[in-house]
N, C-alpha and C positions, 0 to 999 in steps of 0.2 A: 077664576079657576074652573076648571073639569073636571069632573068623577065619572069617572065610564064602569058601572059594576059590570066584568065581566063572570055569565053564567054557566063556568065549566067544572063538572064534579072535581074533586079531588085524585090525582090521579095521573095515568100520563097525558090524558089531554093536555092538559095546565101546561106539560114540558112544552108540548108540540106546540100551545098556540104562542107561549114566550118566544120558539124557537123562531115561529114568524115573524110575531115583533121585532123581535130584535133584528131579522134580516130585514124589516121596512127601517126600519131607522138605521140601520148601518149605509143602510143604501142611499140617508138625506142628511145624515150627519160626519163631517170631516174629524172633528175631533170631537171627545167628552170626559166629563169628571162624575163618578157616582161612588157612593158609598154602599153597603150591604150589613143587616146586622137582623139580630133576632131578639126583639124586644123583651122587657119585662115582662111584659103580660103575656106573653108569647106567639104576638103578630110580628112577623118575618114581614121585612119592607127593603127595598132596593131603589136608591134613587139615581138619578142623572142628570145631568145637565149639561147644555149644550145648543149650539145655534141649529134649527131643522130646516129643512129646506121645503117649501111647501111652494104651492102652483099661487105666485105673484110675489115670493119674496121669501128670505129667510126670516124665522123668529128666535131669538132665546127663549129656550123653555127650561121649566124646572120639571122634571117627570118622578112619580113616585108607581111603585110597584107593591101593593100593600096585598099580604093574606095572612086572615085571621085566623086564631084555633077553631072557630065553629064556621071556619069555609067558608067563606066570603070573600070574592077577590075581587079588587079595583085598580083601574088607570086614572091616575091624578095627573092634569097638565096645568103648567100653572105659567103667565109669560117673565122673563126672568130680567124685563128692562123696560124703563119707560116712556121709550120712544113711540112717536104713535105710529101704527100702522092700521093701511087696513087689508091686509091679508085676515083671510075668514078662517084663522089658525084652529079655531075650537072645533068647527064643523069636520074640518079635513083631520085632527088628530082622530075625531072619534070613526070617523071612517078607516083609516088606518087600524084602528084598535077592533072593527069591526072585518075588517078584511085579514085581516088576521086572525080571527075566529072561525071567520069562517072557512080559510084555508086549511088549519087547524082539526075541524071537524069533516074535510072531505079529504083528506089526508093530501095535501096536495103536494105534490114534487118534483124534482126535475133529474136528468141522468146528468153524473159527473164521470169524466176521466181521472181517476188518481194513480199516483205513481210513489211508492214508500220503496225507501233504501233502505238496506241489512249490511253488514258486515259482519267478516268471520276470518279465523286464523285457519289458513290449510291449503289443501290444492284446490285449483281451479274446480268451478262445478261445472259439468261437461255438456250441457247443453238446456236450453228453456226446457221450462216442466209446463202442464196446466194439468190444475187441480178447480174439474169445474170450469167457472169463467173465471177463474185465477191464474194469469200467468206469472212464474217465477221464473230468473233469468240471469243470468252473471252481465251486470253492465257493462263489462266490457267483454263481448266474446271472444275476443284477440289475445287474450294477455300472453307475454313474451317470457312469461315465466309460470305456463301454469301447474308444472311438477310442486315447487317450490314449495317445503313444507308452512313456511314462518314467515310466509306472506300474507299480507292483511288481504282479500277480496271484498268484494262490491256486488251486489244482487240487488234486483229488484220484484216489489210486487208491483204486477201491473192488475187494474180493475176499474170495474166501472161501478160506480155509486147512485141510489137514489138517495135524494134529499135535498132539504129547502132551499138551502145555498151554497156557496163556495165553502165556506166556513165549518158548516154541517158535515158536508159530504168530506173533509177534511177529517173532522171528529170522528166519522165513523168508521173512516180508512181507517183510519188509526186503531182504533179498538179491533178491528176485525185483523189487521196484518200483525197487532202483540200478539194472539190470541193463532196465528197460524205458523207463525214465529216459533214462539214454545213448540208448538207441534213437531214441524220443521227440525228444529233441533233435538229433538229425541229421535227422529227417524232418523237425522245424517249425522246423529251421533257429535253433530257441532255446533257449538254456540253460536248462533245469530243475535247480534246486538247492534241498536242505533246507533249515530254519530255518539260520537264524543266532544263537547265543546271546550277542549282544553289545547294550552300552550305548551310542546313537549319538544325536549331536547333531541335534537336530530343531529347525526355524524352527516358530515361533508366531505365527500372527498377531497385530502390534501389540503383540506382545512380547517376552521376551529367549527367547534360545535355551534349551534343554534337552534333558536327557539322558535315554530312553527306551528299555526291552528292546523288541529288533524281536520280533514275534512276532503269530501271529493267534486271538483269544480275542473269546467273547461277541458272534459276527455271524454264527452261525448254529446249528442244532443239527445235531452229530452222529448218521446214523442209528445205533439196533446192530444191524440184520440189514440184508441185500443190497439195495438200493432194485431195483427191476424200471425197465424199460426204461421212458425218458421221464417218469419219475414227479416225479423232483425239478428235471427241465431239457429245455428241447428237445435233439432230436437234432444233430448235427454236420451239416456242408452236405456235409463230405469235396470241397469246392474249390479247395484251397491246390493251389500250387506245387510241386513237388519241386525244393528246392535251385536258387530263381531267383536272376539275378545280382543282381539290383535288388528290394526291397519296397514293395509300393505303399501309399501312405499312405492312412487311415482303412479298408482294410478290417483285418475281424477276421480271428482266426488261425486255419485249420483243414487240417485233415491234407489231402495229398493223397491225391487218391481211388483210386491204388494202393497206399497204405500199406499197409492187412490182406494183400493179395497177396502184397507184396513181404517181408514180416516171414514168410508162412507158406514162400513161397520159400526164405529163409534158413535158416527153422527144420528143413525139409526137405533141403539141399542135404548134402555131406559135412559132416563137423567142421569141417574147416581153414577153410573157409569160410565156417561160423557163428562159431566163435570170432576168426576175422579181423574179421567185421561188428561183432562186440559190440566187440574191444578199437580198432578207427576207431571205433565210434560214443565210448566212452569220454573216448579223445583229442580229438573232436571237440566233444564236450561241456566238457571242462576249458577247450578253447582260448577257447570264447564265453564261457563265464563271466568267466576271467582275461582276456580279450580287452577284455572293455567298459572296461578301463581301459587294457590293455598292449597296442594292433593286433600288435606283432610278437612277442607270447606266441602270438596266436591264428594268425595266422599258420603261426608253427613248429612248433605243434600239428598244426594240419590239416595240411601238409605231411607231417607223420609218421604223422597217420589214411591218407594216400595211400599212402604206402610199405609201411603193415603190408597193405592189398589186393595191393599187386603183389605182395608176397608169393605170394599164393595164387592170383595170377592167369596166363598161359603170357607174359605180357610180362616178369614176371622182377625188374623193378626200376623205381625211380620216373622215370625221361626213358622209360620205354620205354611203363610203364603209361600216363602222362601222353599221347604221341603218337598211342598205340592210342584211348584214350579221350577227346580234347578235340576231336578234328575240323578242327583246322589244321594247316598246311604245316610242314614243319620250320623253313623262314625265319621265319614266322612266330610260331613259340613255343618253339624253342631259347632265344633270349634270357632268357627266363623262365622256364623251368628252371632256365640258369645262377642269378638269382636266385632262384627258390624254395629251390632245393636247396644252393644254398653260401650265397649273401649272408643269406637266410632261416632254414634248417634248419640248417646246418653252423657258421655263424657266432654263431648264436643258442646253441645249447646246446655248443659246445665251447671259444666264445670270448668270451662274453658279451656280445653286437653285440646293438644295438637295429637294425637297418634301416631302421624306418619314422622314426627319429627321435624318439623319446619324450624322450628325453635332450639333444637339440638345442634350438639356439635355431631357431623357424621363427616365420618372417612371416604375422601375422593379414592374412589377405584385405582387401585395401584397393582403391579404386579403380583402380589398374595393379596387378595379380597379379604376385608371383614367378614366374620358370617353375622354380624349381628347387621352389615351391611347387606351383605347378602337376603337373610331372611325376612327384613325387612320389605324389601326389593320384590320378593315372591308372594307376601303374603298382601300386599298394598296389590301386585295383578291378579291376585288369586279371589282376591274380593272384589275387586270391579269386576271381573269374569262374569265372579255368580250372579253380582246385582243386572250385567247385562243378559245372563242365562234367564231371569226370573223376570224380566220386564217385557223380553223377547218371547219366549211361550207365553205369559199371558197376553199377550197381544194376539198371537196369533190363533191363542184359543176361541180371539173374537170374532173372526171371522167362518162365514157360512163355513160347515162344516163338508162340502162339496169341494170347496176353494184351500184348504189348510190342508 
C-alpha cells in the first residue's frame, strides 16, 4: 500500500487539485466503483476502485481519498489483485498524485468550446445576440413558423471555457448559462428551460395518439469551435420591450436595446445588488415557467422576485419598493398591494390559496360576461402590470444615469 499525504490548505485548492486527479484517472480508467461517506469521527473518505492504466500495463487498484477534521489529506493506493506484475504501479501513482498538485497550484487549464440549449414557448427570437464572448441564438434560424405563439423554440449558448477537462469545462458551462438563463428570462420576459427528459403524448395526423421523448436531435449540426459573428444567423434588431404590460402579437422576440448595459450595470454594482438581481431574475424565471399553467404560482413568484429587490433597495420592503417604483397614488395601488402581498404571496405559500382561481369553477366567456369573471380578468393584468412597472424602473434606475 501507498499514502501520499497531500499538503494543501483547506480550501479551494483541495477542489482544484481533486479536479486534476480525477481528470488523470478518468483519463486511465474505463470503468469504476467507489463509495463516499463522512465518517464517525468526522473524516470525510471517498474511495474507488478499478483497473488504471499505467506505462507497462494495467493494475487493479483500491484508491481511498481520506480528509481529517484537523486537515490532513491523503492518497491511498492499494493493488486490488494478486497477480504478479511488474509495472512500478507505486511510483507512477504518486507521480500522478504529485502532477496533480502541482497543476493544481499553477492553476493550470485549457480553452474548451461548449454549446448549452434553452427552450421557450413564443415567437421566434429574431436574430443571435452576444453578451460579451457569449453568443445567444435561435438553433434554427429558419423556422417555418416563427410568428407562431405556442410553439416550443430552441436557442443556444455558444462559449468558450477554461478548464482542466472536458468534464470541467462542462460543469462550469453549465453553472454559468443557469445563471444567464434567469437573467435572460426576465429581460425577454420568457421562460427559458432545459430539456425535459420525458415520454409525452403527441396527436398525429389522421391518426391515433403517441408517445414520444421530447427532445431536439438531427435538425442541425453542431459547430465545435466558436462560430464568429453573424456567420450562422443574422444579428438581433435589440428592439424588444423591457418588461411591457401587454405583448404584441406576430412580432418576434428580441432583447431590449438596454439589455448589454443594464446586465454590465449589475455586474458592476456592489454584491448585494448583483446577487439580489440574479436570485429575482431566478424567481422570476421559475414563476413563468410554472405560470403557463398555475397564474397564481407565477404570480407569487414575481411578488417574491419583488421583495428579494427591496431588500437591497433604501425603500426597505415590498408596499414601499412597490410605491417608490410603480408611479401611482397610494389610493391608487394600496389596494393591490393588499392583494399582491397577502391574497397572492402570503396566502399562496403559507396557506395554499390559489387567488386567481385555478381550482374554481369559473364561467367560460359567453355572450353576457360574468363580472366576477370579468374583474377577476382585470385585476390578475392589473397586478402583473405593476409587478412589471416596479422591476422595470428599478432596473433602469441602475443604470449610469447619463444612459437612463
Amino acid at each position: 500500500m501507498v499514502k501520499i499525504p497531500v499538503n494543501l490548505p483547506i480550501g479551494s485548492g483541495r477542489k482544484a487539485f481533486l479536479d486534476h486527479f480525477n481528470a488523470q484517472l478518468s483519463r486511465r480508467m474505463n470503468s469504476s466503483s467507489g463509495t463516499a461517506q463522512r465518517r464517525l469521527d468526522g473524516t470525510f473518505e471517498s474511495r474507488l476502485s478499478g483497473a488504471v492504466a499505467f506505462d507497462g500495463g494495467e493494475i487493479e487498484l483500491n484508491l481511498r481519498y481520506e480528509e481529517s477534521l484537523d486537515g490532513h489529506l491523503y492518497i491511498e493506493a492499494e493493488r486490488g489483485g494478486d497477480e504478479p506484475s511488474t509495472v512500478d504501479w507505486e511510483q507512477q501513482i504518486q507521480g500522478i498524485v504529485l502532477d496533480s498538485l502541482a497543476a493544481a497550484l499553477t492553476v493550470r487549464t485549457q480553452s474548451f468550446f461548449r454549446r448549452a440549449y434553452r427552450y421557450y414557448i413564443g415567437p421566434q427570437l429574431d436574430g443571435e445576440y452576444w453578451f460579451g464572448k457569449i453568443r445567444f441564438a435561435p438553433a434554427l434560424p429558419e423556422d417555418d413558423q416563427p410568428s407562431a405563439l405556442n410553439a416550443e423554440r430552441v436557442v443556444v449558448f455558444d462559449q468558450m471555457i477554461e478548464a482542466i477537462d472536458h468534464l470541467g469545462a462542462s460543469l462550469i458551462g453549465d453553472e454559468i448559462v443557469a445563471r444567464i438563463a434567469a437573467r435572460f428570462s426576465l429581460l425577454l420576459d420568457t421562460a427559458l428551460y432545459p430539456a425535459r427528459s420525458e415520454l409525452r403524448w403527441v396527436s398525429i395526423e389522421g391518426g391515433a395518439s403517441t408517445r414520444h421523448h421530447l427532445g431536439f436531435t438531427g435538425r442541425h449540426v453542431a459547430p465545435q469551435a466558436m462560430p464568429r459573428k453573424a456567420d450562422l444567423c443574422r444579428l438581433g434588431q435589440w428592439n424588444g420591450e423591457l418588461l411591457p404590460p401587454y405583448h404584441e402579437a406576430g412580432k418576434l422576440l428580441s432583447f431590449p436595446r438596454q439589455s448589454r448595459l443594464l446586465l454590465r450595470s449589475i455586474d458592476h454594482a456592489s454584491a448585494p445588488i448583483t446577487v439580489a438581481f440574479d436570485n429575482c431574475a431566478r424567481l422570476y424565471q421559475v414563476g413563468l415557467d410554472v405560470g403557463r399553467y398555475y397564474p397564481s404560482v407565477r404570480l407569487a413568484y414575481h411578488v417574491s422576485a419583488v421583495e428579494v429587490l427591496s431588500g437591497v433597495d433604501s425603500a426597505g420592503n415590498f408596499s414601499d419598493f412597490m410605491r417608490k417604483y410603480c408611479g401611482l397614488s397610494r389610493d391608487e395601488l394600496d389596494p393591490y398591494l393588499q392583494f399582491l402581498y397577502g391574497s397572492v404571496r402570503s396566502s399562496h405559500f403559507h396557506a395554499g390559496i390559489f387567488p386567481i382561481g385555478e381550482y374554481d369553477c369559473i364561467d367560460f366567456p359567453q355572450a353576457f360576461m360574468s363580472s366576477e369573471y370579468i374583474d377577476r380578468s382585470h385585476r390578475l393584468r392589473t397586478a402583473t402590470a405593476l409587478i412589471y412597472a416596479a422591476i422595470r424602473n428599478w432596473l433602469l434606475a441602475q443604470l449610469p444615469s447619463e444612459a437612463s
